[in-house]
C-alpha positions as CSV (number, residue, x, y, z in Angstrom):
1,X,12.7,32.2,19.7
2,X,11.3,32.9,16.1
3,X,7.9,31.2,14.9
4,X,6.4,30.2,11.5
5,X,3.8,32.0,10.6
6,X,1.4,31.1,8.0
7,X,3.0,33.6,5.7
8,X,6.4,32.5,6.4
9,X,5.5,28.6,5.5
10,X,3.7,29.9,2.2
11,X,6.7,32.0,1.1
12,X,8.9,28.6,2.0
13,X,6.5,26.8,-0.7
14,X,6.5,29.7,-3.1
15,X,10.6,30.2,-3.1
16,X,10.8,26.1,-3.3
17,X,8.8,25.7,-6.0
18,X,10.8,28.5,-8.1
19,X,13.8,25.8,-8.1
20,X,14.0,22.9,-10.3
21,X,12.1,19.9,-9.3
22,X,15.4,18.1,-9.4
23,X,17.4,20.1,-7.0
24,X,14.0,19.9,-4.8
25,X,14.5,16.4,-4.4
26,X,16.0,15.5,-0.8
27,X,19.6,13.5,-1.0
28,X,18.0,10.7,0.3
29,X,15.8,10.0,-3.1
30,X,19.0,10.2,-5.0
31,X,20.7,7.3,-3.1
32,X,17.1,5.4,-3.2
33,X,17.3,5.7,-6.9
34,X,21.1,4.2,-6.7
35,X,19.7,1.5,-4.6
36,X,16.6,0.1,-6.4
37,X,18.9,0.5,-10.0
38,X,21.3,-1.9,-8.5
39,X,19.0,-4.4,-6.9
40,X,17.1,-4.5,-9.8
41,X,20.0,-5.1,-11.6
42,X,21.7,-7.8,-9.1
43,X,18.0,-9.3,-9.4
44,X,17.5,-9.3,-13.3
45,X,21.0,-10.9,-14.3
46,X,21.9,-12.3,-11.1
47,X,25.0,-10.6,-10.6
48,X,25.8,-9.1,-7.2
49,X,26.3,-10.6,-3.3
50,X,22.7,-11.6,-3.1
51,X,20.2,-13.7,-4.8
52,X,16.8,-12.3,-4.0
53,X,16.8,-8.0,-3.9
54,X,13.4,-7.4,-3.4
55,X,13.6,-5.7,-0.1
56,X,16.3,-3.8,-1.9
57,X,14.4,-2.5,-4.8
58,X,11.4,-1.7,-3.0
59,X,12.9,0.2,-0.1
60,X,14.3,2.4,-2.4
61,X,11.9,3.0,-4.7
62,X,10.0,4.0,-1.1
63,X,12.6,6.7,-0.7
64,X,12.1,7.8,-3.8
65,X,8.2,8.4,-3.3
66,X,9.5,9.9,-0.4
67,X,11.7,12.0,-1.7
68,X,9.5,13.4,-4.7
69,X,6.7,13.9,-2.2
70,X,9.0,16.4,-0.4
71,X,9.6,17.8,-3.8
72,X,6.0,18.3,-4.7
73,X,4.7,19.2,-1.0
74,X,7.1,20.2,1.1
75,X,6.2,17.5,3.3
76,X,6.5,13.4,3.9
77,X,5.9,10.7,5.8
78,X,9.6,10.7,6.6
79,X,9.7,14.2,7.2
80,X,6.7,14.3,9.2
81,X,7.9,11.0,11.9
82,X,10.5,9.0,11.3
83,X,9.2,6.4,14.0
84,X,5.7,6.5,12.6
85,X,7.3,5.7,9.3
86,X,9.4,3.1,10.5
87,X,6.1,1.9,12.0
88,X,4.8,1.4,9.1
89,X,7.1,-1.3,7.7
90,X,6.3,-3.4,10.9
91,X,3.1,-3.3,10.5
92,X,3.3,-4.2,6.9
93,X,4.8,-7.3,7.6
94,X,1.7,-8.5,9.9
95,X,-0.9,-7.5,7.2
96,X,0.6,-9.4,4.5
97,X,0.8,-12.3,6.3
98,X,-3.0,-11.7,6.6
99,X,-3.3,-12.4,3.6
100,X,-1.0,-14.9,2.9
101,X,-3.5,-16.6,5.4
102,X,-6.4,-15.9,3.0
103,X,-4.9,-17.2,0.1
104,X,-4.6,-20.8,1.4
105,X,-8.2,-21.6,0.7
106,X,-7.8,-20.2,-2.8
107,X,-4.6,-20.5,-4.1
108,X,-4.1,-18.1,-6.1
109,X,-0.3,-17.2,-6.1
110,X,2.1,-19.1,-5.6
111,X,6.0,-18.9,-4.6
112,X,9.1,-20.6,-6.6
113,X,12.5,-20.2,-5.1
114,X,16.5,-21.1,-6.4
115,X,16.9,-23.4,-3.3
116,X,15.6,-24.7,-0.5
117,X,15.0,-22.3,2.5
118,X,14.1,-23.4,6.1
119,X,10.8,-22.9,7.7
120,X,12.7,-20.3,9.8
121,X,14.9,-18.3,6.7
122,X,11.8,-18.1,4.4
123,X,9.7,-16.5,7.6
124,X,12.4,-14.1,8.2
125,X,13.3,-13.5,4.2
126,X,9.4,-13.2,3.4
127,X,8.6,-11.1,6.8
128,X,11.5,-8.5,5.5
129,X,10.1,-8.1,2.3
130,X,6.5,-8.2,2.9
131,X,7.1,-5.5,5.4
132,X,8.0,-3.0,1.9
133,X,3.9,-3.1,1.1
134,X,2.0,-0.6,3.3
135,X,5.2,2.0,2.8
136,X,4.8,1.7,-0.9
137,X,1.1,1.9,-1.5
138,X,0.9,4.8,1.4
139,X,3.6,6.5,-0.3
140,X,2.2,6.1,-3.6
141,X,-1.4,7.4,-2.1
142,X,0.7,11.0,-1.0
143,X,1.6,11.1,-4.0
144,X,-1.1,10.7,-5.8
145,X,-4.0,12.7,-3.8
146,X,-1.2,15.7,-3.9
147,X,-2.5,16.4,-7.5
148,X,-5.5,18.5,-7.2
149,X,-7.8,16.7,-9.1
150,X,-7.2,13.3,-7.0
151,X,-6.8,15.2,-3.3
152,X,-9.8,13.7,-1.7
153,X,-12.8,16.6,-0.4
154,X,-12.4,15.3,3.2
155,X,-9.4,16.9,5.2
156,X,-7.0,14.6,6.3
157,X,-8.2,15.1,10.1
158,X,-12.1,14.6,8.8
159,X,-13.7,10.9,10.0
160,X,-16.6,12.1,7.3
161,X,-20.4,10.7,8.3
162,X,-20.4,8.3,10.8
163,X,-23.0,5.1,9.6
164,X,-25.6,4.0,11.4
165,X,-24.7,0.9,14.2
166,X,-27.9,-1.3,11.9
167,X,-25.8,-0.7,9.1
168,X,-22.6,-1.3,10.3
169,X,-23.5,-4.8,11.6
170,X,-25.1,-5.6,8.2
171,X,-21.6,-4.7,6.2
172,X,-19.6,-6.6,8.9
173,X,-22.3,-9.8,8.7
174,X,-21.3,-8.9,4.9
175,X,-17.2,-9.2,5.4
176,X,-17.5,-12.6,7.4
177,X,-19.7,-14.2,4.5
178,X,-17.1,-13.0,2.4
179,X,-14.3,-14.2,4.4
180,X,-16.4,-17.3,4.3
181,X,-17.9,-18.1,1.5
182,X,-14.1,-18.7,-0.3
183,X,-13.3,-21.9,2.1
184,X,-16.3,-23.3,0.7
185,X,-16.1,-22.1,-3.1
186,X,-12.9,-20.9,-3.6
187,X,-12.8,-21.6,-7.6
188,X,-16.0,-19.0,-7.7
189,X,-15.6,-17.1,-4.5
190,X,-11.7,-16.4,-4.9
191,X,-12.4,-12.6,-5.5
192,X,-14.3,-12.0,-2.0
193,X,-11.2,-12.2,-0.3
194,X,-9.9,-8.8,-2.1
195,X,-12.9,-7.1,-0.2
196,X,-13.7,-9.0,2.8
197,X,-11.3,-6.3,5.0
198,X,-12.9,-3.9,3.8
199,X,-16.4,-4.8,5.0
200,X,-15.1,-6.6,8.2
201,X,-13.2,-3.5,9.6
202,X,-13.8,-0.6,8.2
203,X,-17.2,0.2,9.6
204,X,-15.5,-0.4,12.9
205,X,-13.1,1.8,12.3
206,X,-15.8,4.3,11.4
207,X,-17.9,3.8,14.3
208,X,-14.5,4.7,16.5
209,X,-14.4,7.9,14.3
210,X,-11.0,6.7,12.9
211,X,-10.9,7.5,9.1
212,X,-12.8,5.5,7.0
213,X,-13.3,4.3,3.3
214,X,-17.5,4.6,4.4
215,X,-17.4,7.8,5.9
216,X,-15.5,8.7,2.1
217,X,-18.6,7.0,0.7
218,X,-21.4,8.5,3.2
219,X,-19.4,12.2,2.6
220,X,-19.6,11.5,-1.5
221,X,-15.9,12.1,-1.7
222,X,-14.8,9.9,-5.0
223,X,-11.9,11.1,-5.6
224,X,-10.6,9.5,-2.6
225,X,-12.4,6.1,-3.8
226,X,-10.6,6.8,-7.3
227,X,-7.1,8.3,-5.5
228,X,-6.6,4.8,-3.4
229,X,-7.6,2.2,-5.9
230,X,-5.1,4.2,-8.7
231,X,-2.5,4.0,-6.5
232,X,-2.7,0.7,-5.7
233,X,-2.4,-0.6,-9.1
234,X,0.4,1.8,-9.8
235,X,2.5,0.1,-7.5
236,X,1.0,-3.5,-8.4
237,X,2.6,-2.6,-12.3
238,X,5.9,-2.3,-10.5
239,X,5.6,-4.8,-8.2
240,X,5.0,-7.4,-10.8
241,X,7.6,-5.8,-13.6
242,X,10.1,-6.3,-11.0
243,X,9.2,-10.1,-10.0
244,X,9.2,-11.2,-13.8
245,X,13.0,-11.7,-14.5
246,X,13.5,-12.7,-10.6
247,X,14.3,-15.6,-8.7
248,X,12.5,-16.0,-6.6
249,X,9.9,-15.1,-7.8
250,X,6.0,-15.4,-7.7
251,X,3.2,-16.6,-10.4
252,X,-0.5,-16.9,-10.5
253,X,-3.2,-19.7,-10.6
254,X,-5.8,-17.7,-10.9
255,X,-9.4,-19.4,-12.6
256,X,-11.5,-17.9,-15.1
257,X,-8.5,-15.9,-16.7
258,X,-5.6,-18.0,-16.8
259,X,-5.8,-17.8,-20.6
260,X,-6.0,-14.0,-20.9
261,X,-3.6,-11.9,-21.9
262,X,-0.9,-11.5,-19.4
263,X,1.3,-8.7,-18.3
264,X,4.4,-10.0,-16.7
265,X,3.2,-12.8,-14.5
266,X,-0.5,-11.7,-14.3
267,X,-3.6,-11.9,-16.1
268,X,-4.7,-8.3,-17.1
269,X,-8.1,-8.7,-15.5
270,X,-6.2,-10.0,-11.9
271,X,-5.2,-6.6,-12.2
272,X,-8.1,-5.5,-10.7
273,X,-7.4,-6.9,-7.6
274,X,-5.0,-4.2,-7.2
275,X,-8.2,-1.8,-6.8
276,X,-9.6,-2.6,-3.4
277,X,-6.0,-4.1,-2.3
278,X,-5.3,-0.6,-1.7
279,X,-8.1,0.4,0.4
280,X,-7.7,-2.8,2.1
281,X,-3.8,-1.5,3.5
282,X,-6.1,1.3,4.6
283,X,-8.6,0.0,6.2
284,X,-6.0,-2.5,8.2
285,X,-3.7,0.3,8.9
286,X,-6.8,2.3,10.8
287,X,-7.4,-0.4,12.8
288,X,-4.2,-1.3,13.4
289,X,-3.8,2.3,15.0
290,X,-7.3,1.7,16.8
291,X,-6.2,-1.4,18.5
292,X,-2.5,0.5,19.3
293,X,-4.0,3.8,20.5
294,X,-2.7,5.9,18.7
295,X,-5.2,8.8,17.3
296,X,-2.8,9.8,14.9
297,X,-1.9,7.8,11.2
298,X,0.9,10.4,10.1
299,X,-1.2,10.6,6.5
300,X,-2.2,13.5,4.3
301,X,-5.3,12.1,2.8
């Protein structure tokens, strides 16, 4: 039975890279291309068998992450485990729930639909599409820390430093005052709820020896702390391009910058949410594995 060897996989990269990016792409990017075109279309002009596409658009626009991933690496998160990445649309729908949960002190964003849905249909109709979220920042991360300026200093096997247990309760007494504070202020404290995650679990998951946004920080490795925020506000741009013209659809109460200058439904400056959203997914997703586990997250960064 023949092996790789580390030459053979470096002459697969070489001879792949000599074809054009387009005939690198795998088929399956193609028909996700097809499939977000025509549920963003069905959703824009309201033509087509259904009235909401958003699982639609965003499942194939995950594809085609996916897809030009393969192209640029050689590799996916498809490729690598097609249960893990299945996986990872479960999971997704849990977390967002999360914080559908967190925004009910604060309301900040709220839903309008065409008709009336059931208690039950709008569970199972929002539980579908929220479960698109952790794919498509994850994918987006690959994508982004693949570009050698933006891959982060840590390998992807690498906890980084662990913090001291002093410190880690401090950040964690930190995340519950956060998590707090917003019930009790939430026209001032609104924001906290963006980092609260981040503070609450993440030096748990470091202390476990799980990957960790602090051991990036202890290790000095910014360009993961640049790589994760980036991403999550590219796929926040698409996420709220393709909610504009769609029914339903989502909008923003959001105090302090209601007035500013918007882009599609939301404030510029609520953009910045998007920045720790992203390490947020991560955080969650490490400790999601921690409670399940299961040593290994199936990422490259």
């Amino acid at each position: 039975m023949l092996t790789e060897t580390p030459q053979h996989i470096a002459y697969d990269k070489v001879t792949r890279r000599k074809r054009p990016f387009l005939f690198r792409l795998p088929v399956y990017a193609y028909a996700g291309a097809l499939l977000t075109t025509a549920a963003w279309i069905s959703s824009w002009t309201r033509i087509g068998p259904w009235s909401y596409t958003f699982f639609a658009i965003w499942f194939g626009f995950i594809l085609v992450l996916d897809g030009v991933n393969v192209a640029r690496s050689g590799t996916s998160y498809l490729t690598r485990s097609r249960t893990r990445f299945v996986a990872l649309f479960l999971i997704s729908s849990l977390f967002w729930w999360v914080f559908e949960g967190l925004n009910v002190p604060v309301q900040n964003w709220h839903y309008v639909t065409e008709r009336y849905y059931s208690p039950l249909a709008f569970f199972l109709i929002a539980s579908l599409n929220f479960s698109t979220v952790l794919p498509a920042v994850m994918e987006m991360a690959e994508l982004v820390t693949s570009f050698p300026g933006l891959r982060p200093r840590l390998a992807a096997n690498d906890p980084g430093p662990r913090l001291r247990v002093r410190t880690a309760l401090i950040l964690i007494a930190v995340g519950i005052l956060m998590l707090t504070l917003p019930f009790f202020f939430p026209r001032y404290a609104f924001g906290l709820l963006w980092l609260c995650l981040i503070f609450l679990l993440d030096p748990i998951n470091n202390l476990a020896r799980r990957k960790s946004a602090f051991g990036h920080l202890l290790a000095g490795d910014w360009r993961f702390l640049v790589a994760l925020p980036l991403s999550g506000v590219l796929c926040g741009f698409f996420w709220e391009m393709w909610n504009y013209f769609a029914l339903p659809k989502w909008y923003y109460t959001v105090p302090f910058v209601d007035d500013a200058l918007h882009l599609f439904e939301m404030p510029l400056p609520g953009y910045l949410g998007y920045l720790p959203f992203a390490v947020e997914l991560f955080v969650m997703y490490q400790f999601a594995l921690l409670v399940l586990r299961r040593k290994q997250d199936n990422l490259m960064f």
